[in-house]
C-alpha positions in Angstrom: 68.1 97.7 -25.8 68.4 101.6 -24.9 67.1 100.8 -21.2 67.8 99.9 -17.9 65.5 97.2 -15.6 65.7 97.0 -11.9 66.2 93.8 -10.8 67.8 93.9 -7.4 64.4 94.1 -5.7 62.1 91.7 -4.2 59.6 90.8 -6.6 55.6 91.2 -5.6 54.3 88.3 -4.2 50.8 89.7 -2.8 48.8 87.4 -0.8 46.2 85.6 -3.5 42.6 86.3 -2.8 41.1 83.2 -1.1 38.1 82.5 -4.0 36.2 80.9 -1.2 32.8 81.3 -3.4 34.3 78.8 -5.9 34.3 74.7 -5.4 37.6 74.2 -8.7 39.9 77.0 -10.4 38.1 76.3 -13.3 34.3 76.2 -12.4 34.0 79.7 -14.7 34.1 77.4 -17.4 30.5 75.8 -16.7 28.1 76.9 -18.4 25.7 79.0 -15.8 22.3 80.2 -17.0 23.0 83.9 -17.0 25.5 83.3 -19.2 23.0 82.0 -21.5 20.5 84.8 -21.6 23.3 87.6 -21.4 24.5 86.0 -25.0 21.3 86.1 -26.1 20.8 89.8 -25.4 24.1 91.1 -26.2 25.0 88.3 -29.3 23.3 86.6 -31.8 19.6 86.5 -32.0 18.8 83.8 -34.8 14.9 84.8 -36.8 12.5 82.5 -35.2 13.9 82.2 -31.8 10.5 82.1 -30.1 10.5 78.7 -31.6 13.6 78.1 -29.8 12.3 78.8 -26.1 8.7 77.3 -26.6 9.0 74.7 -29.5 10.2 71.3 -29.8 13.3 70.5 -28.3 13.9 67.5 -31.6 13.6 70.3 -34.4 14.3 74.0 -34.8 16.3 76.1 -32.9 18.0 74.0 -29.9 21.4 75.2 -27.3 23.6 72.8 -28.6 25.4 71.6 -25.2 28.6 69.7 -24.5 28.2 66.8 -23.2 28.5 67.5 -19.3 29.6 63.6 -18.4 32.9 64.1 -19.8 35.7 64.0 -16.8 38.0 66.1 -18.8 37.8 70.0 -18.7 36.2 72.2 -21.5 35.7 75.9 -22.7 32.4 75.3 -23.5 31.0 76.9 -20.4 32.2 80.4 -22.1 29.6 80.3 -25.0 26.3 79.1 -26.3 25.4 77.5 -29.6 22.3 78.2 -31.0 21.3 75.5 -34.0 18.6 74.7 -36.1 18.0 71.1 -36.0 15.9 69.4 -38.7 17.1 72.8 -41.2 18.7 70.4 -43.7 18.7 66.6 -45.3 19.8 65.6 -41.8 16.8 64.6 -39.2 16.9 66.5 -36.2 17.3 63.7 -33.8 20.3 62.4 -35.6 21.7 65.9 -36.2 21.2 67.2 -32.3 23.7 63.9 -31.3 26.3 64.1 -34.1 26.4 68.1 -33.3 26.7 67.4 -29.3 29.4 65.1 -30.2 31.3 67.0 -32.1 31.1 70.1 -30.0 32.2 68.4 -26.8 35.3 67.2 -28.7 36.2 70.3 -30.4 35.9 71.8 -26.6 38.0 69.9 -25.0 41.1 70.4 -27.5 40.9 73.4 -27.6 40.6 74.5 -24.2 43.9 71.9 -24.0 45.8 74.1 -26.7 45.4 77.6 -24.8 45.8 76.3 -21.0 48.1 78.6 -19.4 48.5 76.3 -16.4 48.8 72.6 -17.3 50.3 70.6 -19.9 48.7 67.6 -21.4 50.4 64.2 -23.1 50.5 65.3 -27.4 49.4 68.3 -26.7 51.8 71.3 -27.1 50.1 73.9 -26.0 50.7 77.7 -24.3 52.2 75.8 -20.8 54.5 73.6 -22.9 55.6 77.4 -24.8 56.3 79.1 -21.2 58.0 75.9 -19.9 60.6 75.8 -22.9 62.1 79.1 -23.2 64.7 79.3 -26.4 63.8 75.9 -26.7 62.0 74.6 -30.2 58.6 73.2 -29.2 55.9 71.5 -31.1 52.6 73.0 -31.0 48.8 72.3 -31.9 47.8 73.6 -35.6 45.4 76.0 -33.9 48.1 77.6 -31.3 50.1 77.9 -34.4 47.3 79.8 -36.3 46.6 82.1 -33.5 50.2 83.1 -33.0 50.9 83.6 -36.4 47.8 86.0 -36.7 49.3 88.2 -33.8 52.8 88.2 -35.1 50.8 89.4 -38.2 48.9 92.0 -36.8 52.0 92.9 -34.5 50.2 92.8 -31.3 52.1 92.6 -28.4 49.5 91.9 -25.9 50.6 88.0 -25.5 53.4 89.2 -23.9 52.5 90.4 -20.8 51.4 87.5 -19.1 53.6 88.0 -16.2 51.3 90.9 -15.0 48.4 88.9 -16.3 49.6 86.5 -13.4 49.2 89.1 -10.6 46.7 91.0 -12.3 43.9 88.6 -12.8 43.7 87.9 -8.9 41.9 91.6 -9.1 38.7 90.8 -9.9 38.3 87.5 -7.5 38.6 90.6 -4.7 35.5 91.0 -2.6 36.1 94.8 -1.6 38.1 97.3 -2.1 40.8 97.1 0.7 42.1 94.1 -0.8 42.5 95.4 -4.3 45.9 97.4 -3.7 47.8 94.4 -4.2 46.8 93.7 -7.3 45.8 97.4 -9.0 48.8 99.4 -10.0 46.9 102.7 -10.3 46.5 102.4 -6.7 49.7 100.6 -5.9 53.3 102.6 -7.3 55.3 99.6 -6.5 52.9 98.0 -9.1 53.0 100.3 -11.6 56.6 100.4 -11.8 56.7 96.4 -12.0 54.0 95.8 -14.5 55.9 99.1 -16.5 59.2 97.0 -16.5 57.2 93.6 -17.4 55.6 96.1 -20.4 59.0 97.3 -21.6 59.5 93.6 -22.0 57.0 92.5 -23.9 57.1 95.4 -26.4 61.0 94.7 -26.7 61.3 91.7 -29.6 65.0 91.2 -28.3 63.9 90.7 -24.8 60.5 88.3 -25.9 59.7 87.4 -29.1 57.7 84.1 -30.6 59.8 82.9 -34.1 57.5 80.8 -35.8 59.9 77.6 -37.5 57.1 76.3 -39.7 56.1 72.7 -39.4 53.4 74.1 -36.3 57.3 74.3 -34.4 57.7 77.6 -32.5 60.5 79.0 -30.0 60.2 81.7 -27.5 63.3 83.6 -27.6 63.9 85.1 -24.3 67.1 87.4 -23.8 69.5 86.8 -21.0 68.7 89.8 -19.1 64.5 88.8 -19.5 65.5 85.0 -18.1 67.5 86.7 -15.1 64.8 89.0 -14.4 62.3 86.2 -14.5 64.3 84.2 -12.3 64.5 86.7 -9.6 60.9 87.9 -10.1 59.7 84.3 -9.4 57.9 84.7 -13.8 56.8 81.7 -15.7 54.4 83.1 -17.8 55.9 84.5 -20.2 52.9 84.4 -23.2 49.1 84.7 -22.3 46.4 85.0 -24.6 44.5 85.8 -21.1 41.4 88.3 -21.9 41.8 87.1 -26.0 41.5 83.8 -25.7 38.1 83.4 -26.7 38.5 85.5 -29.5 40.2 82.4 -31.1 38.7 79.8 -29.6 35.5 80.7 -30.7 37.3 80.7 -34.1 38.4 77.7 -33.8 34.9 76.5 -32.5 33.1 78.1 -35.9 35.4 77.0 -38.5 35.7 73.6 -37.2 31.9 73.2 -37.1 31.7 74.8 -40.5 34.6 72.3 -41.7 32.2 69.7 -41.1 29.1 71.0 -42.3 27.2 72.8 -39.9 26.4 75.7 -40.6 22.9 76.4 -39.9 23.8 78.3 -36.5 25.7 80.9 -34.6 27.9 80.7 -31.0 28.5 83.6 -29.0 31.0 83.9 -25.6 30.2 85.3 -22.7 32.7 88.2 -22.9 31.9 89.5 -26.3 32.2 87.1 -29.2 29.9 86.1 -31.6 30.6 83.8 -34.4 27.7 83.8 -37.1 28.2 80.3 -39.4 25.1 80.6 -41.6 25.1 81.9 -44.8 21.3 81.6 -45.7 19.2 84.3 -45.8 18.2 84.3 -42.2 17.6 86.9 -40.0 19.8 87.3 -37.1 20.0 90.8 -35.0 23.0 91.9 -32.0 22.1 94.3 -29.5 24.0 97.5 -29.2 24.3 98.9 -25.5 25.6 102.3 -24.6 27.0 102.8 -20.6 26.5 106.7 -20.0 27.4 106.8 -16.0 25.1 104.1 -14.2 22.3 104.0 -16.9 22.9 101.3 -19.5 20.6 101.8 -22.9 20.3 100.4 -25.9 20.8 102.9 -28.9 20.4 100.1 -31.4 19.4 96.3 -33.0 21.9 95.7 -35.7 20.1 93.6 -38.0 22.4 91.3 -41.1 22.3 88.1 -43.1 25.1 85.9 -43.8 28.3 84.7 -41.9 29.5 87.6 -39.3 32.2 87.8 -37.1 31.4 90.7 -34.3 33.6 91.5 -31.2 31.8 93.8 -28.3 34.3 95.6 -26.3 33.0 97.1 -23.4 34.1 98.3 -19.4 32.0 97.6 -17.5 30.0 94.4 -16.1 26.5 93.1 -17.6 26.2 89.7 -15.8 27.7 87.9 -13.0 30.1 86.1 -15.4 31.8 89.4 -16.4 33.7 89.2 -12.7 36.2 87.4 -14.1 36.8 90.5 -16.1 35.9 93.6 -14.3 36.0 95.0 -11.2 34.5 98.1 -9.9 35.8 99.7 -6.8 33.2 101.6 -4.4 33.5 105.1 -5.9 32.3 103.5 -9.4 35.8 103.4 -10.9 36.1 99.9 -13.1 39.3 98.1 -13.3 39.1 96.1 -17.2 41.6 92.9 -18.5 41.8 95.7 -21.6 45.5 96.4 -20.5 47.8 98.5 -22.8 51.1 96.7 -23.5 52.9 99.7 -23.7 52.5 100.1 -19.9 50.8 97.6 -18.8 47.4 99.8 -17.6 43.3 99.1 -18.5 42.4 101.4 -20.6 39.0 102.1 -22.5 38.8 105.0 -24.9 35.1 104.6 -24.8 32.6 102.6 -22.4 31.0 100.4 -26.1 32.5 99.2 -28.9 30.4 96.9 -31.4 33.1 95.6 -34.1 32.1 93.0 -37.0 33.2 91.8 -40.6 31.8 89.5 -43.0 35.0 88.1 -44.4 37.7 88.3 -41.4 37.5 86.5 -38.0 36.6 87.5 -34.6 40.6 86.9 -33.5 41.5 89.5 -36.8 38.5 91.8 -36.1 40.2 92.4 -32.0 43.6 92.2 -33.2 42.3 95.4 -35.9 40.3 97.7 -33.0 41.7 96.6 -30.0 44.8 99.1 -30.4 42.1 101.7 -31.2 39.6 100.9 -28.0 42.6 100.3 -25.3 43.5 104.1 -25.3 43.1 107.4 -23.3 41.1 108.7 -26.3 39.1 107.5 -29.6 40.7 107.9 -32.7 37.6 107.8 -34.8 39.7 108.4 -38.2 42.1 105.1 -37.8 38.8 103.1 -36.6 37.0 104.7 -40.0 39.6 104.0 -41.7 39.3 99.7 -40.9 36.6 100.2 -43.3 39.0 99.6 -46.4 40.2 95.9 -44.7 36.0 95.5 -44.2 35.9 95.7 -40.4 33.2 98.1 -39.5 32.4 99.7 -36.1 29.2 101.2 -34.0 29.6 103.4 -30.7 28.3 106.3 -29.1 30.0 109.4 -28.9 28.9 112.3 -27.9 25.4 111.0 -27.1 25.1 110.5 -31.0 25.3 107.0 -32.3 28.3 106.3 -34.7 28.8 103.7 -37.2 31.1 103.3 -40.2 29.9 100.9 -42.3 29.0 102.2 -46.2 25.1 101.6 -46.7 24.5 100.8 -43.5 20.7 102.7 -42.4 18.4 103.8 -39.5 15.8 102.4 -39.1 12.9 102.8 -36.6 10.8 100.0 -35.8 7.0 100.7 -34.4 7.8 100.1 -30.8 10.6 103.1 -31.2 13.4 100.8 -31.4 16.1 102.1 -34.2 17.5 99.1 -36.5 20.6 99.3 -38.1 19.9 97.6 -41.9 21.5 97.5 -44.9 
């Protein structure tokens, strides 16, 4: 493979940070009400959502929420869905418990299909992958789909779940004295490790999916890898870790759509918006600019029709961002954007506001993410996107910047600028 690995070392078992604040590993997955108004201002703003806050709760635009008596654990804490009930031949009444229904179904399986830490009777999902290595295993249609659409795009990101396993204990940290076990640019040791586990999982001979059709898939692991694993105490092998909402809330949309309903949008916490309504309604995203410790907002971008948008940003906007930042006492933030090549966060600028009209939001990350985790922006490759119809909006040099052909300025009476076409 043209390089050597240390492996005669004791691996890094760092104490884990005792999450004391939090009653179940999974309670992030509850649906908390800053979460709900964060979406709102940084994701999809449907046209008459006035009527959503103060009208009736039987027609118009309603949260669409899983059904919180269910026993069995969900992703839908991670997003909201916005619907307008009573929009079609359906009443609203009926339509508001067919849609919570469904929803609370399609969150459960697919929260199933991407769980890194369990695995679940029929369901072969990213454990059952990890467990098996060169082994053929059966997977879910949807893990299928979204592994296929890496392979395709020929990110490598999956691949370093073995630093994902270290490295998400960062951000349950509550100062900076215990973050040294965890952060390699403050811990050498680190940085060589999650180097080696990088040089892995950019190696296809070491780590590589091979996709058998028939939703079969085995993870080919080299002899040297499964060694190295075994002394490094590794059985994480894939993770879809910072992604996996990406496709989820694919999965989310295009099931809903599948049946139907598409007189809505959901958004995620961490970026995602999924727009499933082709009439002409109005919807508007926020765009936010960080310049130090003042966050503005340069722009409304205002469209019509189904949208796929992914906002990419380093730094925290609500309390449910934790889970994905950290930021130490001299201002310095710590991202899940790490670079597979090394294994580092990385951010070549503080906002980035990606969308298309015909791809989804797992193809629109999988197109800029390579662009965005980097030391600098390359504004020509991101222009360039243009051609496959993913389109971009940042700030750069305290100008706003935006790609898309037709695409206009305009400024509203209160002073905000809209982006229209």
């Amino acid at each position: 493979m043209g390089r050597t690995v240390n492996t005669k070392r004791t691996p890094p078992r760092p104490k884990p940070v005792e999450k004391v604040e939090l009653s179940e590993k999974h309670l992030k997955r509850r649906l908390v009400l800053t979460i709900l108004f964060i979406c709102i201002g940084a994701g999809a703003i449907a046209y008459g959502f006035m009527q959503f806050l103060s009208g009736d709760n039987n027609e118009g635009w309603t949260e669409i929420e899983a059904n919180s008596t269910s026993d069995e654990l969900s992703c839908s804490g991670d997003f909201v869905f916005l619907y307008e009930l009573g929009a079609g031949d359906t009443s609203a009444l009926s339509e508001n418990k067919v849609l919570k229904s469904l929803y609370t179904e399609l969150a459960v399986e697919i929260y199933k299909v991407f769980d890194v830490d369990y695995t679940y009777d029929e369901v072969g999902n990213v454990r059952s992958i990890n467990q098996s290595p060169n082994e053929i295993v059966t997977v879910e249609p949807a893990l299928y789909e979204a592994l296929q659409t890496v392979q395709e795009y020929g990110d490598r990101s999956i691949y370093l779940g073995p630093v994902y396993q270290i490295y998400d204990s960062l951000f349950f940290c509550e100062d900076d004295s215990q973050t040294v076990d965890y952060d390699p640019y403050q811990n050498s040791y680190l940085m060589e490790y999650y180097g080696e586990i990088a040089a892995f999982a950019c190696d296809p001979d070491s780590v590589d999916i091979e996709l058998l059709g028939d939703n079969q898939v085995r993870l080919a692991v080299s002899e040297e890898y499964l060694a190295y694993a075994e002394e490094n105490d590794i059985t994480d092998y894939i993770d879809f870790s910072w992604m996996m909402n990406a496709f989820i809330i694919d999965y989310l949309a295009d099931s809903l759509m599948e049946n139907g309903y598409t007189h809505g949008c959901i958004s995620s916490y961490d970026g995602f918006v999924r727009n499933l309504d082709d009439r002409e309604v109005s919807y508007s995203f926020a765009v936010y600019s960080r310049d130090g410790a003042v966050i503005d907002q340069p722009a409304i971008l205002q469209y019509t029709g189904t949208r796929s948008i992914v906002y990419l940003r380093n730094y925290m906007m609500s309390e449910a961002d934790t889970y994905h930042y950290y930021e130490m006492a001299d201002g310095e933030i710590r991202t899940m954007y790490l670079d597979p090549e090394d294994g580092l966060c990385k951010s070549a600028v503080n906002d980035l506001v990606s969308y298309s009209e015909e791809k989804s939001c797992a193809e629109v990350l999988l197109s800029v993410k390579g662009i965005y985790i980097a030391e600098e922006l390359d504004a020509e490759e991101l222009d360039a996107l243009g051609g496959n119809g993913v389109y971009s909006i940042y700030m750069a040099d305290g100008a706003l910047r935006y790609n898309e052909s037709g695409l206009e300025e305009q400024v509203g009476d209160d002073g905000t600028v809209y982006l229209v076409r």
